[in-house]
C-alpha positions in Angstrom: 16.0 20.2 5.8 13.2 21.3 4.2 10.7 23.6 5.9 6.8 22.1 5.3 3.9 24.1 6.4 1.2 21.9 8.2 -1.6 24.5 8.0 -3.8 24.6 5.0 -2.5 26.4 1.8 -4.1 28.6 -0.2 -5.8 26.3 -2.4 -7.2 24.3 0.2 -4.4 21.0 0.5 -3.4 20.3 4.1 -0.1 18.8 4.0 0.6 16.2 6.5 2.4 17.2 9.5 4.7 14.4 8.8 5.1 15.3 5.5 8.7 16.2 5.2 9.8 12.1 6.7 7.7 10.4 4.7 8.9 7.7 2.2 8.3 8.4 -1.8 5.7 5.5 -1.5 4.0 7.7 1.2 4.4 10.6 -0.3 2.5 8.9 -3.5 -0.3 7.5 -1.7 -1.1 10.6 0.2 -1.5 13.0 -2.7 -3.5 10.0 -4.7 -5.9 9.4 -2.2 -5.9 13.3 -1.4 -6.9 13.3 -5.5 -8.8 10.3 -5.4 -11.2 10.0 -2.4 -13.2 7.3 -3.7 -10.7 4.9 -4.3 -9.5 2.7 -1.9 -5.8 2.2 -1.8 -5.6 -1.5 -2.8 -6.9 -0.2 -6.4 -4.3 2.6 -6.2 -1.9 0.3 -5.7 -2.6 -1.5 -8.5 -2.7 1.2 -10.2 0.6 1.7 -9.2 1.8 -1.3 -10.7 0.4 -1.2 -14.0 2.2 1.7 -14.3 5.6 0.3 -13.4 4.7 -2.4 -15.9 4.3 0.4 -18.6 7.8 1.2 -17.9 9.8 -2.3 -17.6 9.3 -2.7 -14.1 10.6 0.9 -13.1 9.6 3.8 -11.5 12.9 5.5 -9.9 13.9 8.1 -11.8 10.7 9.6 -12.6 10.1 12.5 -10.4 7.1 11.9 -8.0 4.9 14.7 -9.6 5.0 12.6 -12.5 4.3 9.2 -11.3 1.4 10.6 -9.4 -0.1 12.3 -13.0 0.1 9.1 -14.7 -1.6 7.0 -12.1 -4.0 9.6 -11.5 -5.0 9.0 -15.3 -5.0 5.2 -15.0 -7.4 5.6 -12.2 -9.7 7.9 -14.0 -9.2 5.5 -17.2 -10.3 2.7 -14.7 -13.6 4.4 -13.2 -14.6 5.9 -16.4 -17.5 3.5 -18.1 -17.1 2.2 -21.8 -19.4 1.9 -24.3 -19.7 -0.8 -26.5 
């Protein structure tokens, strides 16, 4: 068991009430949309998968913190313009 406060913390993050059951994927999307407000979550799962690409098709093993970085940067590689 693993005890979640639902209230905010002191940096501001609310964590979901049902935080503590949700599913790695869930888990994922909620702190990428949390970081990513703009984005809707068809592009975040794309996202997603170019980043599994990047890694022969596989995610598990990489702790979530991680996978969330890295697809954090794809998606700010992704909205940020470039110059020709």
């Amino acid at each position: 068991l693993t005890n979640v406060c639902d209230s905010p913390t002191a940096s501001g993050t609310c964590v979901p009430q049902h935080y503590a059951t949700m599913g790695s994927f869930d888990t994922i999307m909620a702190r990428l949309l949390e970081r990513h407000p703009n984005v809707g979550r068809q592009r975040i799962v794309d996202a997603l998968l170019e980043l599994r690409a990047k890694h022969q098709g596989f995610l598990s093993g990489l702790p979530l913190r991680s996978i969330v970085d890295m697809t954090s940067e794809l998606l700010a590689q992704a909205s940020t313009p470039t110059c020709i």
